[in-house]
ZAMARGU-4260 file (C-alpha; in steps of 0.2 Angstrom, whole numbers, plus 5000, padded with zeros to 4 digits):
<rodrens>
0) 5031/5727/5797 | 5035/5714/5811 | 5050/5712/5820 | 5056/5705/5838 | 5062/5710/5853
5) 5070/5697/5864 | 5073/5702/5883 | 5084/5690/5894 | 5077/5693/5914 | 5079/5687/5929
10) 5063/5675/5933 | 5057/5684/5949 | 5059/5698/5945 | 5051/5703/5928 | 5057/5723/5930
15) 5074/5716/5931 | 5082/5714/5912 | 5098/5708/5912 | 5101/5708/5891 | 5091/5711/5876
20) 5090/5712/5856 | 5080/5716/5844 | 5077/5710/5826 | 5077/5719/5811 | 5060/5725/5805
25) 5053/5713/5789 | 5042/5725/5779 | 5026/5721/5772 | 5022/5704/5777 | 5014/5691/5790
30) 5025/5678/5789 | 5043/5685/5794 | 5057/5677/5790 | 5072/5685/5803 | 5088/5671/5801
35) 5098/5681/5812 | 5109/5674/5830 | 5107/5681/5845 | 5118/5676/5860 | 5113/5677/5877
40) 5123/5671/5892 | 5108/5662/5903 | 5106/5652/5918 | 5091/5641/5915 | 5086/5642/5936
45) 5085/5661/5936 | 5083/5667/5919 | 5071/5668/5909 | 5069/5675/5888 | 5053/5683/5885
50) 5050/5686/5866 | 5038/5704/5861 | 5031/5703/5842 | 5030/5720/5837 | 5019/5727/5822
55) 5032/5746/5817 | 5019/5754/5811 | 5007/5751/5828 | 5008/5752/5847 | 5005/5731/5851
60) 5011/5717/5856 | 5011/5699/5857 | 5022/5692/5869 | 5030/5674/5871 | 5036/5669/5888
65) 5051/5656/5888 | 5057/5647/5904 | 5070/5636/5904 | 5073/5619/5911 | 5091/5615/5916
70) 5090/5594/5909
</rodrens>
């Protein structure tokens, strides 16, 4: 029963969080399938998007750490 939470913070600071969503949860499976739009207003030098895979049924976590590049 997987679903994400996506947390928009500021880089040096990763107590600060400045947005965040979180998916809808996808019963009964281990290949997920969300399809949903989330919109974030980021600034790649001091942001960062961290991304949290959480199992509903359980107290873990696998988390992702984006950092973006400004091109």
């Amino acid at each position: 029963d997987p679903y994400v939470k996506i947390t928009l913070q500021i880089v040096e600071n990763r107590n600060s969080v400045i947005d965040f969503a979180r998916t809808h949860t996808v019963p009964k499976t281990l290949n997920p399938v969300w399809n949903q739009d989330f919109l974030f207003r980021v600034d790649p030098i001091k942001h960062r998007l961290v991304f949290e895979i959480f199992d509903h049924n359980k107290l873990v976590s696998i988390q992702y750490f984006i950092l973006l590049k400004n091109k």
